[in-house]
KOLKOLBA-770237 format. One record per residue (C-alpha): residue number from 1; residue in one letter; z negated, y negated, x negated. Coordinates in steps of 0.2 Angstrom, whole numbers, plus 5000, padded with zeros to 4 digits. Last residue first. Layout:
residues N
(atom NUM; "A"; (Z; Y; X))
...
END
This chain:
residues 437
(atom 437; "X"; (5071; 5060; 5090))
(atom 436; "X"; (5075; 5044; 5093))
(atom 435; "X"; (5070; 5040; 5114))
(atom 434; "X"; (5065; 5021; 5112))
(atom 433; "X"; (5068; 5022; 5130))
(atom 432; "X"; (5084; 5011; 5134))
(atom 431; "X"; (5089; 4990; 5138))
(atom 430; "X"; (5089; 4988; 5121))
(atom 429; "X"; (5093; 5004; 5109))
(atom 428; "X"; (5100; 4995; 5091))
(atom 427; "X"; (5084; 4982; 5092))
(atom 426; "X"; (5071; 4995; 5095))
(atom 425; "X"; (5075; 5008; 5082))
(atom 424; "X"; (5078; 4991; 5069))
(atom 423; "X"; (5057; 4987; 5075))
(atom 422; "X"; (5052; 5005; 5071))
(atom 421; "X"; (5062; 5006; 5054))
(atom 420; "X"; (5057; 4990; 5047))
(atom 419; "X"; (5041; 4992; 5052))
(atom 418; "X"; (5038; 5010; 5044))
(atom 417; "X"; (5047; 5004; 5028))
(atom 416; "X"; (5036; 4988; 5029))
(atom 415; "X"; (5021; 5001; 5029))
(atom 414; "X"; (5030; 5010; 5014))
(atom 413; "X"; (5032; 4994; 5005))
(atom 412; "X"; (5012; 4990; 5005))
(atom 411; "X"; (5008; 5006; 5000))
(atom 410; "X"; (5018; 5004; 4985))
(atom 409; "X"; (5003; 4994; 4977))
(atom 408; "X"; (5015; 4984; 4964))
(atom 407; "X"; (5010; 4966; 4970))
(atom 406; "X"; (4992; 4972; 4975))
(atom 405; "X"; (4982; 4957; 4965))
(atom 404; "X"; (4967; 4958; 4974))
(atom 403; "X"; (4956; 4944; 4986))
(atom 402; "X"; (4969; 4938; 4996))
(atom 401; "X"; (4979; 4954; 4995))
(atom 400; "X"; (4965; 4961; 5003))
(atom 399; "X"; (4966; 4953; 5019))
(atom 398; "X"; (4984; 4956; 5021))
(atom 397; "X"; (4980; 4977; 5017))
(atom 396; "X"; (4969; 4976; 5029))
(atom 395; "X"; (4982; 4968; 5043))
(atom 394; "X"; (4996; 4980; 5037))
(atom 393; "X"; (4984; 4995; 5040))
(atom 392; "X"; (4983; 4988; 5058))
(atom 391; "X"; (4999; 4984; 5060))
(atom 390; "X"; (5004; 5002; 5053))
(atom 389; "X"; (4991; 5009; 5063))
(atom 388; "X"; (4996; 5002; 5080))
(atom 387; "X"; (5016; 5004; 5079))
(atom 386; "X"; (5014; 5025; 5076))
(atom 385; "X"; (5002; 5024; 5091))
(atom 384; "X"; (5014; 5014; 5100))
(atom 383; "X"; (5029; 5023; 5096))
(atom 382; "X"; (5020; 5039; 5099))
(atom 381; "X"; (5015; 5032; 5116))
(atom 380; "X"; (5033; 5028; 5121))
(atom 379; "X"; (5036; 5047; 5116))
(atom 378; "X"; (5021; 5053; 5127))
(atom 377; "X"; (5029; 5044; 5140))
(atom 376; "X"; (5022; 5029; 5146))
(atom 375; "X"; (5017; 5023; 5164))
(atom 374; "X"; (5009; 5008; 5162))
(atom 373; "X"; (5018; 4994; 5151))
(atom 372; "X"; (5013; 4986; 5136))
(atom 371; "X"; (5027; 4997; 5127))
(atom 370; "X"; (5040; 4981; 5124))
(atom 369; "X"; (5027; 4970; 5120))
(atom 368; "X"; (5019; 4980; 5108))
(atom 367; "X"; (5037; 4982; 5099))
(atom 366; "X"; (5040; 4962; 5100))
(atom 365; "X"; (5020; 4960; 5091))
(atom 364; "X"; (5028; 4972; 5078))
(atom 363; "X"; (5042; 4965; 5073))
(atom 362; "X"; (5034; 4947; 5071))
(atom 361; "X"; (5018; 4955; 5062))
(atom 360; "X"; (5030; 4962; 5051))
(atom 359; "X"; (5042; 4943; 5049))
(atom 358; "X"; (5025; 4934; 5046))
(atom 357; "X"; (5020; 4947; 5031))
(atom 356; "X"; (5040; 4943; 5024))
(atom 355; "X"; (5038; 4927; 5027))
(atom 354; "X"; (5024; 4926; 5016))
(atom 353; "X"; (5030; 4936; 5002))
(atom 352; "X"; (5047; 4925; 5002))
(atom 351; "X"; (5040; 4912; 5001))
(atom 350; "X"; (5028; 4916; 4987))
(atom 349; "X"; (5042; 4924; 4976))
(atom 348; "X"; (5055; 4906; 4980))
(atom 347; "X"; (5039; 4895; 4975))
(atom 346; "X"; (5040; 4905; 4957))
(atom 345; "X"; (5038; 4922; 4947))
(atom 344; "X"; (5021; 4923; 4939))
(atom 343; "X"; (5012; 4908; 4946))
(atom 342; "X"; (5018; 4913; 4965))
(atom 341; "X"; (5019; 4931; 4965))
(atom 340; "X"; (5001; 4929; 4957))
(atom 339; "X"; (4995; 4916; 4970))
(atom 338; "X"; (5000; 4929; 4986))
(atom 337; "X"; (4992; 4945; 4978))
(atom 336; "X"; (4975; 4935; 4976))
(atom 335; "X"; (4966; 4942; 4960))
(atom 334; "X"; (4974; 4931; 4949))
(atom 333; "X"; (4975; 4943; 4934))
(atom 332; "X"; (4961; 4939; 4921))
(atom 331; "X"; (4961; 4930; 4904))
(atom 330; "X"; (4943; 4921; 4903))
(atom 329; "X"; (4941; 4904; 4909))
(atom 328; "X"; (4943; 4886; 4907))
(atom 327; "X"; (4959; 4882; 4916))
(atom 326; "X"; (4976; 4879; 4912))
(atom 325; "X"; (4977; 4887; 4895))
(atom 324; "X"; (4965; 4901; 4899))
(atom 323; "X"; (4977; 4907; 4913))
(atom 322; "X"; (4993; 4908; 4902))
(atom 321; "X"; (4988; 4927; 4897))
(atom 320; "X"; (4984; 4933; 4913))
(atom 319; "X"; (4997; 4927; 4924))
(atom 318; "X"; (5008; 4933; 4910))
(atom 317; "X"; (5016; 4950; 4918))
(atom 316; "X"; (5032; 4942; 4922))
(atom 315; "X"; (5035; 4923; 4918))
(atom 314; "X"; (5026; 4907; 4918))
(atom 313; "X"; (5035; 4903; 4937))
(atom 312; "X"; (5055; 4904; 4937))
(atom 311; "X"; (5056; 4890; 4952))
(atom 310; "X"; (5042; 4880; 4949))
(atom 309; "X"; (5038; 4883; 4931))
(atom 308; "X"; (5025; 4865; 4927))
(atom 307; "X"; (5017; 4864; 4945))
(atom 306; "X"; (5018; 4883; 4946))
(atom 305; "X"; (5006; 4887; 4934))
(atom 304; "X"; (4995; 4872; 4939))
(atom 303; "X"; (4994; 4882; 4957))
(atom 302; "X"; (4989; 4899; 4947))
(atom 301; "X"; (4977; 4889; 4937))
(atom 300; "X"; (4967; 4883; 4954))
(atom 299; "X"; (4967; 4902; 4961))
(atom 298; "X"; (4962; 4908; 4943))
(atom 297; "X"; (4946; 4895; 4945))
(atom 296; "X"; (4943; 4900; 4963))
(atom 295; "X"; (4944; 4918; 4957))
(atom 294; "X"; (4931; 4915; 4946))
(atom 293; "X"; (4921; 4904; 4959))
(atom 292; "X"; (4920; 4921; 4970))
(atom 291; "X"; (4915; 4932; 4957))
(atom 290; "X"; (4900; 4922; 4951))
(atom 289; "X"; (4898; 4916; 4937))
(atom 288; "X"; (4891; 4898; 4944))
(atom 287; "X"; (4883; 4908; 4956))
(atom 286; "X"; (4888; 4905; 4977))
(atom 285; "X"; (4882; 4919; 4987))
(atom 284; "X"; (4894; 4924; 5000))
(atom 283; "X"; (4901; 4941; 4993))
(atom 282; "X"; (4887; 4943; 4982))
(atom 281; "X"; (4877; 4954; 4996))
(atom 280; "X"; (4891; 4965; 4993))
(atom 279; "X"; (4891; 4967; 4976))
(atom 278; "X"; (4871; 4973; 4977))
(atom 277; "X"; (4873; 4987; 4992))
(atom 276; "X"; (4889; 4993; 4986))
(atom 275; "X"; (4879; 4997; 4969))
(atom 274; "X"; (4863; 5001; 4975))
(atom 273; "X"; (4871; 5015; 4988))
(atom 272; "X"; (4881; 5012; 5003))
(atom 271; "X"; (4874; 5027; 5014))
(atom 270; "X"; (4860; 5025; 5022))
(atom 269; "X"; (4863; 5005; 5024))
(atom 268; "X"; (4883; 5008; 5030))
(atom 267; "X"; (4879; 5021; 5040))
(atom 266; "X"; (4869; 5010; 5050))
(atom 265; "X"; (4879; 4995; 5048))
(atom 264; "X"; (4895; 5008; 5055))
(atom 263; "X"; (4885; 5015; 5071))
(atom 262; "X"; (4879; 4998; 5075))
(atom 261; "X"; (4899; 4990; 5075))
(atom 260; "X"; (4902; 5008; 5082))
(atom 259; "X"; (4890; 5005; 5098))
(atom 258; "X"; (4896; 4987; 5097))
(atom 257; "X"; (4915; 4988; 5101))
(atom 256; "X"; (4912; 5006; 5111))
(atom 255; "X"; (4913; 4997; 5128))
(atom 254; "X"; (4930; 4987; 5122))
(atom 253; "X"; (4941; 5003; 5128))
(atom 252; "X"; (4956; 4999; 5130))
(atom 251; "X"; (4956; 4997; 5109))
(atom 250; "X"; (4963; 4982; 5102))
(atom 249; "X"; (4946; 4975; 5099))
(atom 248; "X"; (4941; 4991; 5092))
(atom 247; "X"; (4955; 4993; 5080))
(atom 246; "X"; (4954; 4976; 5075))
(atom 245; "X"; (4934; 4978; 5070))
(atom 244; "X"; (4938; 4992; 5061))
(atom 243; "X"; (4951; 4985; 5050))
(atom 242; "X"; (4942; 4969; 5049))
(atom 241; "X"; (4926; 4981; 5041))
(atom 240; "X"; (4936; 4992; 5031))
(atom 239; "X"; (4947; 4978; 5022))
(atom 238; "X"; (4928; 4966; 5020))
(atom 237; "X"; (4922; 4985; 5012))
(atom 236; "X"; (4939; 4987; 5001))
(atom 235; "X"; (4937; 4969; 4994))
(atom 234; "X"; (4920; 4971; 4989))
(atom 233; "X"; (4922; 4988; 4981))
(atom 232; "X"; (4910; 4996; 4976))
(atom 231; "X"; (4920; 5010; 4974))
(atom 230; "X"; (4907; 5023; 4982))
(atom 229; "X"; (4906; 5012; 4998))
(atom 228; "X"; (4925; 5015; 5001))
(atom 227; "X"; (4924; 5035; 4998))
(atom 226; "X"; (4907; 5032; 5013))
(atom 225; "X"; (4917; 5022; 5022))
(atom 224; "X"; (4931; 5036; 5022))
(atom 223; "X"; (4917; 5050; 5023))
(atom 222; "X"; (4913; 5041; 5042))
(atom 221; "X"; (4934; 5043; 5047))
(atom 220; "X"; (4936; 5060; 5043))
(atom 219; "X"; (4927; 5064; 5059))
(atom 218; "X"; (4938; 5055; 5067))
(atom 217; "X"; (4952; 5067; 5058))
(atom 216; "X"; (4941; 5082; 5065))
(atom 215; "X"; (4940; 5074; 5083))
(atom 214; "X"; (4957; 5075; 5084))
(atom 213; "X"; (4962; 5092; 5077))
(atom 212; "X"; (4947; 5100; 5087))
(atom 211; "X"; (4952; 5092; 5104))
(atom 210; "X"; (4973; 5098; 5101))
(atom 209; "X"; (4981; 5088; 5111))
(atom 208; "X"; (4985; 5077; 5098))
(atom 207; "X"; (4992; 5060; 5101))
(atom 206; "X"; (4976; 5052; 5100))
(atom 205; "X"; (4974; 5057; 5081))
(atom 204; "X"; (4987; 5047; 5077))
(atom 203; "X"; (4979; 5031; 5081))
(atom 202; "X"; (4964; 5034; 5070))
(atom 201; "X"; (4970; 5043; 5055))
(atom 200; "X"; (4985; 5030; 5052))
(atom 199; "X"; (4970; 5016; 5054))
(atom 198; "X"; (4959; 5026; 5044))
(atom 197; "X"; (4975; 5025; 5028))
(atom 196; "X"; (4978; 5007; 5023))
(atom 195; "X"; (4958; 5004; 5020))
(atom 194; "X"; (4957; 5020; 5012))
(atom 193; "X"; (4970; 5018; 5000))
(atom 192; "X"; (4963; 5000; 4997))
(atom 191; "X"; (4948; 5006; 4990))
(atom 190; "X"; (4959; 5016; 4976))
(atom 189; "X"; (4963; 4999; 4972))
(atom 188; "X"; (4948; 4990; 4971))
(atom 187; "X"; (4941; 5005; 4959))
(atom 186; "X"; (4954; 5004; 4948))
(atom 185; "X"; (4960; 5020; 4939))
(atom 184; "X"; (4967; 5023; 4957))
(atom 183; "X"; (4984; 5017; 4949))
(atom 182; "X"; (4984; 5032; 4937))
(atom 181; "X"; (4982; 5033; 4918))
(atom 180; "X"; (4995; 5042; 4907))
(atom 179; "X"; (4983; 5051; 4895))
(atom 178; "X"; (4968; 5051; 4904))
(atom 177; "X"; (4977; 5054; 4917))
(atom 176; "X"; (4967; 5049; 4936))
(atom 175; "X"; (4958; 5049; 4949))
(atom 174; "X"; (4950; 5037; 4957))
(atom 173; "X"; (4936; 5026; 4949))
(atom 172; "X"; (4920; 5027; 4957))
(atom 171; "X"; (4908; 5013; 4953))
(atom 170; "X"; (4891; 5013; 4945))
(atom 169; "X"; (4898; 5005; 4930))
(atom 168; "X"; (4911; 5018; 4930))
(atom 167; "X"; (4911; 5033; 4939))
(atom 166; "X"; (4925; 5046; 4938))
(atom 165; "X"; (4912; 5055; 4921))
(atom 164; "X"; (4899; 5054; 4934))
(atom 163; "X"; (4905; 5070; 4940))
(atom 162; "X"; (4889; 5071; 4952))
(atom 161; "X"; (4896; 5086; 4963))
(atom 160; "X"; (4891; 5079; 4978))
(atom 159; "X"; (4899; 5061; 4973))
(atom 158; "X"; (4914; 5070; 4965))
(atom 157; "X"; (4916; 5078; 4981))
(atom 156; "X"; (4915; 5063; 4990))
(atom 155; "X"; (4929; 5056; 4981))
(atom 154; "X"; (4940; 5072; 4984))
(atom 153; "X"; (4941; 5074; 5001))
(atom 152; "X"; (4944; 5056; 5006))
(atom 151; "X"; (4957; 5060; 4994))
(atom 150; "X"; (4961; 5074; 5003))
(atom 149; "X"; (4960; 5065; 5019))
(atom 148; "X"; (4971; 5048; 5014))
(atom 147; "X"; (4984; 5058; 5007))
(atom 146; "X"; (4985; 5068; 5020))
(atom 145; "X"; (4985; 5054; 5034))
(atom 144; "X"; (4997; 5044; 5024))
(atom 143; "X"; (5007; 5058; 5020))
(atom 142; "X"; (5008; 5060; 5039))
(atom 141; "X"; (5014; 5043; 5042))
(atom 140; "X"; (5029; 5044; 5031))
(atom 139; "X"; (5035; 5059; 5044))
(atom 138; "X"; (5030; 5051; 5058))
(atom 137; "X"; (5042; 5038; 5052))
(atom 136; "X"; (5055; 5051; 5048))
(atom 135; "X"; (5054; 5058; 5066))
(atom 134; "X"; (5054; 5040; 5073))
(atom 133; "X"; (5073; 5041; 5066))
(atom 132; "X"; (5083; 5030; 5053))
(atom 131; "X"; (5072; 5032; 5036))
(atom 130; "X"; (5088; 5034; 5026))
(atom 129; "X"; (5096; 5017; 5023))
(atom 128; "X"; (5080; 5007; 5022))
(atom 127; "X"; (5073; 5022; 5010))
(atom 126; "X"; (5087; 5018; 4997))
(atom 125; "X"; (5080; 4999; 4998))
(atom 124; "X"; (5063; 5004; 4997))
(atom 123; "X"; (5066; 5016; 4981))
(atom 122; "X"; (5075; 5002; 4972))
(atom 121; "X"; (5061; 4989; 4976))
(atom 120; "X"; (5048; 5001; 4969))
(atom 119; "X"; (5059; 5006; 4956))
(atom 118; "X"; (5061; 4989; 4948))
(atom 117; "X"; (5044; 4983; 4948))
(atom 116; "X"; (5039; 4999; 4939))
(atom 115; "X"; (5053; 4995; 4925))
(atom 114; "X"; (5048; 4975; 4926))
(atom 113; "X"; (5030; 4981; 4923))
(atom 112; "X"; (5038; 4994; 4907))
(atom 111; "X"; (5046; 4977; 4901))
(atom 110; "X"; (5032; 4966; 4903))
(atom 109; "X"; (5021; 4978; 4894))
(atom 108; "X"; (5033; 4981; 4878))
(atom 107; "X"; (5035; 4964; 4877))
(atom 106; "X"; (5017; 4958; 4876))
(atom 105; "X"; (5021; 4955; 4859))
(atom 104; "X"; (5034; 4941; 4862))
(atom 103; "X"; (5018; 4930; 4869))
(atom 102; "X"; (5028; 4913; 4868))
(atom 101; "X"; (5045; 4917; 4872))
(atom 100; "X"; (5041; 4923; 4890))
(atom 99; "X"; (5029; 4910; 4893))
(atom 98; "X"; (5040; 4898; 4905))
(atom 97; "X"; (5049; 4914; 4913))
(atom 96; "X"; (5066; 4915; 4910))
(atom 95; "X"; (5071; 4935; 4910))
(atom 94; "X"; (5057; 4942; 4918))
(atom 93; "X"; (5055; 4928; 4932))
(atom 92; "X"; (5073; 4931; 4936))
(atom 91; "X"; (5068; 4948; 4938))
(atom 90; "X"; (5054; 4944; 4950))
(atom 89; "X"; (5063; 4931; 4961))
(atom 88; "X"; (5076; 4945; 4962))
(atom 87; "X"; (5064; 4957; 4969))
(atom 86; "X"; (5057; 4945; 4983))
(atom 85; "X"; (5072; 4939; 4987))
(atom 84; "X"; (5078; 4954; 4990))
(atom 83; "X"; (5062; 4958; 5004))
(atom 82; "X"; (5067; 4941; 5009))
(atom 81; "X"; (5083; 4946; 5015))
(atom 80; "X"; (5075; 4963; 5021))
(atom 79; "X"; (5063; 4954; 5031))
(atom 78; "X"; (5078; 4945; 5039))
(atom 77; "X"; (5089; 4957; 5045))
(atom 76; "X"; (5104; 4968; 5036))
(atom 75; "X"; (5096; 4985; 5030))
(atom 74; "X"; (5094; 4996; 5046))
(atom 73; "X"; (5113; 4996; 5049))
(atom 72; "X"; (5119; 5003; 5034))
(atom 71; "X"; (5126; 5015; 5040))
(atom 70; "X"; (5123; 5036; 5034))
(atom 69; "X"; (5133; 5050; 5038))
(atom 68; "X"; (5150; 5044; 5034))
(atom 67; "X"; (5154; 5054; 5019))
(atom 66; "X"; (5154; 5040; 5008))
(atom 65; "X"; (5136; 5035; 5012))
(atom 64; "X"; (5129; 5053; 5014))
(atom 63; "X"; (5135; 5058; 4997))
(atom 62; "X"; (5128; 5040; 4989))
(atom 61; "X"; (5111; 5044; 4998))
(atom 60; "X"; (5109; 5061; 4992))
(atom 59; "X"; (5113; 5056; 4972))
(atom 58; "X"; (5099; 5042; 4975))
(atom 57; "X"; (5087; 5056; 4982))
(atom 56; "X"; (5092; 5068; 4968))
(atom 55; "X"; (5088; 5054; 4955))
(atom 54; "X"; (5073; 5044; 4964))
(atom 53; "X"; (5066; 5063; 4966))
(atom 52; "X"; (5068; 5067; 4947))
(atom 51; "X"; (5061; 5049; 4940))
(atom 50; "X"; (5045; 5053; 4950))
(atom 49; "X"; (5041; 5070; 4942))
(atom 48; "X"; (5043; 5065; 4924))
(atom 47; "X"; (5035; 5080; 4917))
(atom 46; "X"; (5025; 5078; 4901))
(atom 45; "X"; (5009; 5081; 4908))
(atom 44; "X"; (5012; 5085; 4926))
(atom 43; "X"; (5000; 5100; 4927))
(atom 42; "X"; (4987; 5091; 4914))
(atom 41; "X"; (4987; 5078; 4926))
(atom 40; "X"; (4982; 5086; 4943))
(atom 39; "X"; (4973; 5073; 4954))
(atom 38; "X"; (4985; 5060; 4943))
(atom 37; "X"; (5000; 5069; 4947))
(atom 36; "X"; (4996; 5073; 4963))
(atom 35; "X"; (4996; 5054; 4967))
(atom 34; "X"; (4992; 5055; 4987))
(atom 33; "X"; (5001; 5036; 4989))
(atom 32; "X"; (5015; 5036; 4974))
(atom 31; "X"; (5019; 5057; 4975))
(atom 30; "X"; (5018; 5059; 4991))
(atom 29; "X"; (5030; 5044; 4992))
(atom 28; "X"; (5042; 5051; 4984))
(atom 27; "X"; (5044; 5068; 4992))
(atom 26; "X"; (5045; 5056; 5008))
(atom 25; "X"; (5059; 5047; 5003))
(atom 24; "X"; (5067; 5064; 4996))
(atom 23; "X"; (5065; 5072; 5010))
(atom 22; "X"; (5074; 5059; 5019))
(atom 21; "X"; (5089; 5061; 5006))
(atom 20; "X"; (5092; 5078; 5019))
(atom 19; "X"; (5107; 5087; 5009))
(atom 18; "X"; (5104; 5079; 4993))
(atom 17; "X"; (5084; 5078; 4995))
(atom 16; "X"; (5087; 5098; 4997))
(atom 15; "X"; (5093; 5098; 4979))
(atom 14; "X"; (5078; 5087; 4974))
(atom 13; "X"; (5066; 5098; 4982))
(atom 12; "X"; (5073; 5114; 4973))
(atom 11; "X"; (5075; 5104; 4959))
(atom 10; "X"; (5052; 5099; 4959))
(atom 9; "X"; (5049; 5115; 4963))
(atom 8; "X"; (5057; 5125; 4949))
(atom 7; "X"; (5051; 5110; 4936))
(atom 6; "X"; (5034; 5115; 4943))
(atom 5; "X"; (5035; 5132; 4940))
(atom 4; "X"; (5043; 5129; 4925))
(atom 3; "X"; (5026; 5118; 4922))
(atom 2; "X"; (5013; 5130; 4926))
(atom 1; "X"; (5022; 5144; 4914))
END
């Protein structure tokens, strides 16, 4: 009965994506960055939830296009360019990589990888087209904000509720299918939610004029370090601690800049835990096991990776597998976003990814200069807000990326979604208030 109710729901959404395909962007992305699926598995057990969205959302944005009611003019620029790059770097990697032929078994991996690959571009591209108003950016930016307090939500509880069953090691997974896993499985990952999601949490709560709304998503804020401290995630507690510190030192009010900094050791001592607590003081200790020279050691076989497969890399998906024969180590991804698009896929992936980060930055440092004025609306403050916390979010997820291997984290494509659509708004009404409604 649960899952016709489902069904019912999920082609009642899909029938409206038709007629608004920007409901079906966002349907989407509820379900990649909150991941009820996961949350609630044995409701979506069977039920291919994602794969019906993409469909009535792809049917909507072909009726819009040949009706008239949709351009193209969000699509042609530069970060897009590279964005296609990006992806057909990938497949070409998929098809010709140098390892390909050697680890035939892992087939049936690459291929469902190329699959999720596949979709993620497919569903940014779609989204370019549709995501044309600061209503739909605000919009995306309250999925964030949800996702990122019910999850907040949920983490702690399993803390409170001592559900050690979603700790490993000592270290909270997120949540996920124990039939059909879940991209929080991994704790470094569902740290990275967090990271993305306080900066969305901080700026659009000074929009509100609502006191209690705003100070109840600050307040959110604390349980955030604490779902970050509970993953033990090293890379999620450096992401939280530039992310805050940007925030601050972008803020007009530079007085709070230590009684936060103080506010957040504090909290960080009574609340971290022994496990945070121990894998943090290993950031900058230097073992010979030690995490930090593992990654070195991937890092230096990534680059002989490329030395020998230049343009097609060792192929999709076998970063892992070709690791061992370049340096002496165990089989691991490269933990550094940047060096696995570069070994897997080629030099043309890891240009592509880097102009695309210097191309976001480049769009939004032109949108902040454009509102740096006094005098702003509450629309040109919107803009701003809405400009702040995907930059920011975009900064921690940058920082990451050099310590996790984030290739597929769709988070990172919704806040070049929010980029692109912001700076395009900008460009198409020059010389006017950035007035979409």
């Amino acid at each position: 009965m649960s899952q016709i109710l489902l069904y019912s729901i999920l082609f009642l959404s899909g029938f409206w994506s038709i007629i608004t395909p920007s409901v079906g962007v966002v349907l989407y992305y509820i379900l990649a960055v909150l991941g009820p699926q996961y949350i609630w598995w044995w409701q979506f057990e069977n039920v291919r939830s994602s794969f019906i969205i993409i469909l009535f959302l792809s049917l909507g944005t072909v009726y819009k296009i040949f009706s008239g009611e949709l351009v193209s003019k969000f699509i042609f620029n530069k970060l897009n360019f590279f964005m296609l790059v990006l992806w057909i770097s990938v497949s070409i990697s998929h098809f010709f990589g140098g390892y390909n032929d050697i680890y035939i078994g892992l087939s049936s991996y690459t291929a469902e990888l190329f699959y999720r690959y596949n979709v993620v571009f497919f569903v940014y591209f779609i989204s370019i087209i549709v995501i044309d108003s600061k209503k739909n950016v605000k919009f995306l930016s309250i999925v964030v904000i949800v996702s990122v307090i019910y999850l907040t939500y949920w983490a702690n509880h399993q803390y409170l509720s001592q559900n050690w069953f979603q700790f490993r090691f000592g270290r909270l997974m997120g949540p996920f299918s124990p039939v059909g896993g879940s991209i929080y499985k991994d704790e470094n990952t569902f740290a990275m939610l967090f990271v993305v999601g306080v900066p969305f949490l901080y700026y659009l709560a000074t929009l509100s004029y609502n006191r209690i709304l705003k100070y109840s998503m600050w307040l959110v804020i604390p349980l955030s370090w604490h779902a970050i401290f509970l993953t033990g995630s090293r890379g999620g507690l450096v992401g939280i601690g530039f992310v805050t510190l940007m925030m601050l030192f972008l803020s007009e009010r530079k007085v709070l800049v230590l009684p936060l900094l103080i506010f957040f050791l504090i909290f960080f001592q009574w609340q971290a835990g022994d496990s945070m607590k121990e894998r943090s003081e290993s950031i900058s200790v230097d073992t010979q096991e030690s995490s930090a020279q593992q990654r070195l050691k991937a890092w230096e076989g990534g680059f002989k990776m490329l030395a020998d497969y230049p343009l097609s890399g060792v192929g999709l998906g076998m970063f892992k597998e070709a690791l061992p024969l370049y340096v002496d180590t165990n089989k691991r991804v490269a933990h550094n976003t940047f060096i696995q698009y570069l070994a897997e896929s080629g030099i043309f992936a890891g240009i592509s990814y880097l102009s695309i980060i210097f191309l976001f930055f480049k769009n939004s440092f032109q949108i902040k200069n454009k509102f740096s004025g006094a005098n702003l609306t509450h629309n040109d403050l919107e803009i701003v807000a809405l400009n702040n916390a995907s930059t920011v979010a975009f900064s921690g997820f940058v920082v990451c990326s050099l310590f996790l291997s984030l290739n597929t984290y769709e988070i990172f494509f919704l806040l070049i979604l929010i980029n692109n659509t912001l700076a395009k708004l900008l460009e198409t009404h020059l010389g006017k208030e950035l007035s979409i409604q």
